[in-house]
C-alpha positions in Angstrom: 19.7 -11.1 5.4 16.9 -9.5 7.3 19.2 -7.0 8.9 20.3 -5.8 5.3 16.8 -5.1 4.5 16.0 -3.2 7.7 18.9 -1.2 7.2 18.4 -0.7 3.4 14.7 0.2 3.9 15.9 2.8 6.9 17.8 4.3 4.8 15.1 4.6 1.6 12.9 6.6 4.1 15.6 8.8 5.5 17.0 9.5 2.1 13.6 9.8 0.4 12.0 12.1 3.1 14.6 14.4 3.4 14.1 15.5 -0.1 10.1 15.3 -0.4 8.0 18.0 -1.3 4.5 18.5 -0.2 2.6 15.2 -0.4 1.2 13.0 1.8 3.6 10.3 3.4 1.3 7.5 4.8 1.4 3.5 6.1 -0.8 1.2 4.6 -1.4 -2.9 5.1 -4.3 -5.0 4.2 -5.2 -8.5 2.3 -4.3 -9.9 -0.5 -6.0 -12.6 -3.1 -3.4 -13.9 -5.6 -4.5 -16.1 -8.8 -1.9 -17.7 -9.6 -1.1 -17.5 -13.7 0.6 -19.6 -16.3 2.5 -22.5 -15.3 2.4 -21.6 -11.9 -1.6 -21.3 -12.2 -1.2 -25.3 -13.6 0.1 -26.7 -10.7 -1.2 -24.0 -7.7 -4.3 -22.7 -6.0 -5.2 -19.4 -5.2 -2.9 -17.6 -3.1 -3.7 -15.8 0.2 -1.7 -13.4 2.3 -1.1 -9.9 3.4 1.1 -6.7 2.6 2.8 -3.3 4.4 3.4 -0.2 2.5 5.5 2.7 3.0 4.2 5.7 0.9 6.4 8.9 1.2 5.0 12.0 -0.5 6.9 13.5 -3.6 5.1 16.5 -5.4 1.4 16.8 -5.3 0.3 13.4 -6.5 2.9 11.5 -6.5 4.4 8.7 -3.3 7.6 6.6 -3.9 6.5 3.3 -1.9 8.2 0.5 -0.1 6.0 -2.6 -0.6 6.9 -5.8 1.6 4.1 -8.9 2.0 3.4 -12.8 2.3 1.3 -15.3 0.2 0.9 -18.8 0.3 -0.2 -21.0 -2.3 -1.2 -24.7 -2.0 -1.1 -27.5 -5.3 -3.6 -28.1 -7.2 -3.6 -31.6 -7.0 -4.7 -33.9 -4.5 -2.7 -36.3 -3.7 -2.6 -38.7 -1.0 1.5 -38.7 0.3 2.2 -35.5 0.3 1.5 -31.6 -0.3 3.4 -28.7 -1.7 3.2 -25.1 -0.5 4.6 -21.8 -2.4 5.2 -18.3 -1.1 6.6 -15.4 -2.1 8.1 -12.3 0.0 8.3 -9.8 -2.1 10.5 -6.4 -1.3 9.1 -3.9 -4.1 10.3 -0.2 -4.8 7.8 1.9 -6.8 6.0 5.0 -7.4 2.6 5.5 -7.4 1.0 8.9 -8.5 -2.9 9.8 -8.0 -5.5 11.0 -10.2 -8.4 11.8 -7.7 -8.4 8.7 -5.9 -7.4 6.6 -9.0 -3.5 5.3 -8.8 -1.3 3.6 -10.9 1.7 2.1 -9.8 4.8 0.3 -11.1 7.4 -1.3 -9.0 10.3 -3.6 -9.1 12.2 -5.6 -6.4 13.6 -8.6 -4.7 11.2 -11.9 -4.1 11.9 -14.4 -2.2 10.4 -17.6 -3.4 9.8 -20.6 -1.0 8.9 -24.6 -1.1 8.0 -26.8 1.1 6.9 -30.5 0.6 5.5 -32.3 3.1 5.9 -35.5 2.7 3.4 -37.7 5.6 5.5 -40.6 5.8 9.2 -39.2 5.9 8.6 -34.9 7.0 8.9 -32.3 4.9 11.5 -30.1 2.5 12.3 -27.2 2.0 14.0 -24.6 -0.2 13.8 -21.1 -1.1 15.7 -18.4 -3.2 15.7 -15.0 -4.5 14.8 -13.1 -7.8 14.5 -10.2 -9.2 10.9 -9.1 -9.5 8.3 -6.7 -10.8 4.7 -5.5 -10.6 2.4 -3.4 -12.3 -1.0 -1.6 -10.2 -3.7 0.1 -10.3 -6.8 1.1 -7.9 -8.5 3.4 -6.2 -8.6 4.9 -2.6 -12.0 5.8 -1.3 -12.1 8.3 1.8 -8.8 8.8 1.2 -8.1 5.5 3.6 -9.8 2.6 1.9 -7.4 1.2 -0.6 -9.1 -1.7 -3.7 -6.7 -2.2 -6.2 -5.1 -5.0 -8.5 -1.8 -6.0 -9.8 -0.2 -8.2 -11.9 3.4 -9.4 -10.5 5.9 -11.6 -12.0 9.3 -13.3 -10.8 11.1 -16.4 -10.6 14.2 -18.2 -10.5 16.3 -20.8 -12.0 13.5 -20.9 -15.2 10.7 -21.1 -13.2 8.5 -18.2 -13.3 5.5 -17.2 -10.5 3.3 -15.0 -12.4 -0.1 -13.5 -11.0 -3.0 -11.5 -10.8 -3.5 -10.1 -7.4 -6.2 -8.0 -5.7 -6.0 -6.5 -2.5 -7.8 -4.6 0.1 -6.3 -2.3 2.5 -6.5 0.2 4.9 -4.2 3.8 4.8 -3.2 5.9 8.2 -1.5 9.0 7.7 1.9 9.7 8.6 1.9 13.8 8.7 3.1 15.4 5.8 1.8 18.4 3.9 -1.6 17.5 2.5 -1.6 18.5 -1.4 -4.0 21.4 -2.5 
């Protein structure tokens, strides 16, 4: 499954850079704070976790982006025999256009939703599936680098739905490209 990705994201960038115009094409990563909503905010903690981000120049203010992360969220509850972790690997193709260092930025995708229970006395569980997913974004880049923004996202599977508000903090390097005028 992995391999598909690669080669689907290789492919994205090969396809997408060949026809971009001046923009700036540029890497990005950084942290992410997830508050779970909801249901899923009933039963879970806030979430931690990190991202990557492709952004490949199209036009003067606009980057298509390839968005791929991880965040882990612990129950709410305390209880005594065993605990219950979520994540979510999200794979997210959007498009983010600038306004002077303000963004917005919609994207939809693939998640990949994980459990595990861990139960003290007899191991642990596990499962995990897929789902369509979406998000919705905006922030603003300072120095052209510095990257504070929020989102909300939303995906699930089999009726269960893991809905959030996250915020992140991340860092930009630049990949070349024509720099917009």
């Amino acid at each position: 499954m992995k391999k598909i990705y690669m080669v689907l994201l290789a492919a994205i960038l090969f396809n997408v850079s060949s026809f971009a115009q001046k923009g700036k094409n540029q890497l990005g990563f950084g942290a992410d704070l997830s508050l779970p909503t909801s249901d899923f905010g009933n039963y879970f903690k806030t979430g931690m976790g990190g991202y990557v981000k492709g952004m490949l120049g199209v036009g003067k203010a606009g980057q298509v982006t390839v968005t791929s992360g991880y965040s882990s969220f612990k129950e709410a509850g305390d209880w005594e025999d065993y605990t219950t972790t979520v994540t979510i690997v999200p794979l997210l193709f959007g498009y983010r256009h600038n306004f002077n260092g303000f963004f917005v930025e919609p994207q939809v995708g693939y998640g990949i939703y994980g459990v595990k229970v861990t139960d003290f006395q007899e191991g642990f569980y596990t499962e995990s599936g897929g789902a369509f997913t979406w998000a919705a974004g905006v922030g603003y880049i300072f120095n052209n680098q510095v990257e504070v923004s929020a989102r909300y996202q939303s995906g699930g599977q089999q009726g269960t739905n893991f809905n959030l508000f996250g915020l992140r903090l991340g860092y930009n390097f630049s990949l070349g490209g024509s720099k917009s005028k």
